[in-house]
Every structure is written in structure tokens, then in C-alpha cells.
C-alpha positions in Angstrom: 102.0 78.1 106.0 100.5 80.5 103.6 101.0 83.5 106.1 104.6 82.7 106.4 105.0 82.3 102.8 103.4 85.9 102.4 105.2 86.9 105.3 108.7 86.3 103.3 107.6 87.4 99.6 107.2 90.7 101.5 110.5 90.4 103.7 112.2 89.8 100.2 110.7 92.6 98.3 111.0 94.6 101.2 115.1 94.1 100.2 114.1 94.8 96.6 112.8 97.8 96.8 115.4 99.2 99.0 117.9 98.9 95.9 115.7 98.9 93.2 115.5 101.4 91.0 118.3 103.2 92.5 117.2 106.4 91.4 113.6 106.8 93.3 111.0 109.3 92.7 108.7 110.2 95.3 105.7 109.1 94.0 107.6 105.5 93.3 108.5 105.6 97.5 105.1 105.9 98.5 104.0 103.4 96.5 106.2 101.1 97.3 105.8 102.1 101.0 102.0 101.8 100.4 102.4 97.7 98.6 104.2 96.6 101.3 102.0 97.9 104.5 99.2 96.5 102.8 101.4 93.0 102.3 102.0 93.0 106.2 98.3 93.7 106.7 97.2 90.8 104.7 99.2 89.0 106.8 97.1 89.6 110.1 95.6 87.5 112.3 92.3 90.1 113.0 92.5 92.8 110.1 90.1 95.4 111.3 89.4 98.6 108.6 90.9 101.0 110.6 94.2 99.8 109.4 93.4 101.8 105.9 94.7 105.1 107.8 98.3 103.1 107.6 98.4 103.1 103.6 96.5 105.5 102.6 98.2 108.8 103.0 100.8 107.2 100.9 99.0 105.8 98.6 97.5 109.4 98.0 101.0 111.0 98.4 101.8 108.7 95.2 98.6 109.7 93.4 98.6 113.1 93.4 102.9 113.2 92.6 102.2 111.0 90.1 101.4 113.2 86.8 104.3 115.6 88.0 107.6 113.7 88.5 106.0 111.1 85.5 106.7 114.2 82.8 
């Protein structure tokens, strides 16, 4: 049950996230991107830590755009 139930918060802010903000910056799209592959992965039956390569290149996408879009 608790799978499913993690299964649909991500589902619905999946839908959130898609409308808002409206206006996106790039660093706010990866990290989004980034929240809700690792939501899916929690969800997993066998996580293995190979599935890391999946979020990381946006989560460091939204690091380093951070400090320049932020301003």
C-alpha cells in the first residue's frame, strides 16, 4: 500500500509540475526532473546504486545554473 500511495503522490506532482510555475527556469526543470526520478526510484522493488547515474546529471545541471538564472 505504501508503494502505491508513493506511486500516486509522484503521478500527481508529476501533473503539478508540468503547470506549475508556468514560467520555468532551467535550473527549476532539472530539479524538478531530478525529485521525481528519485520518487520513482524509491518506489522500486530492488533499488541498486547504479540508479544514481539517472538523477544525477540533473541534479548537477540544476546546481551549477542555479546562482545564474537565481540573480
Amino acid at each position: 500500500p505504501l508503494r502505491i500511495a508513493i506511486l500516486a503522490a509522484v503521478a500527481s506532482l508529476s501533473l503539478l509540475f508540468a503547470f506549475r510555475p508556468k514560467e520555468k527556469q532551467l535550473f527549476q526543470v532539472a530539479a524538478l526532473g531530478a525529485a521525481l526520478l528519485i520518487g520513482i526510484q524509491l518506489t522500486a522493488e530492488h533499488w541498486f546504486y547504479l540508479y544514481i547515474v539517472w538523477f544525477y546529471p540533473l541534479l548537477l545541471v540544476a546546481m551549477a545554473t542555479l546562482d545564474r538564472e537565481a540573480d
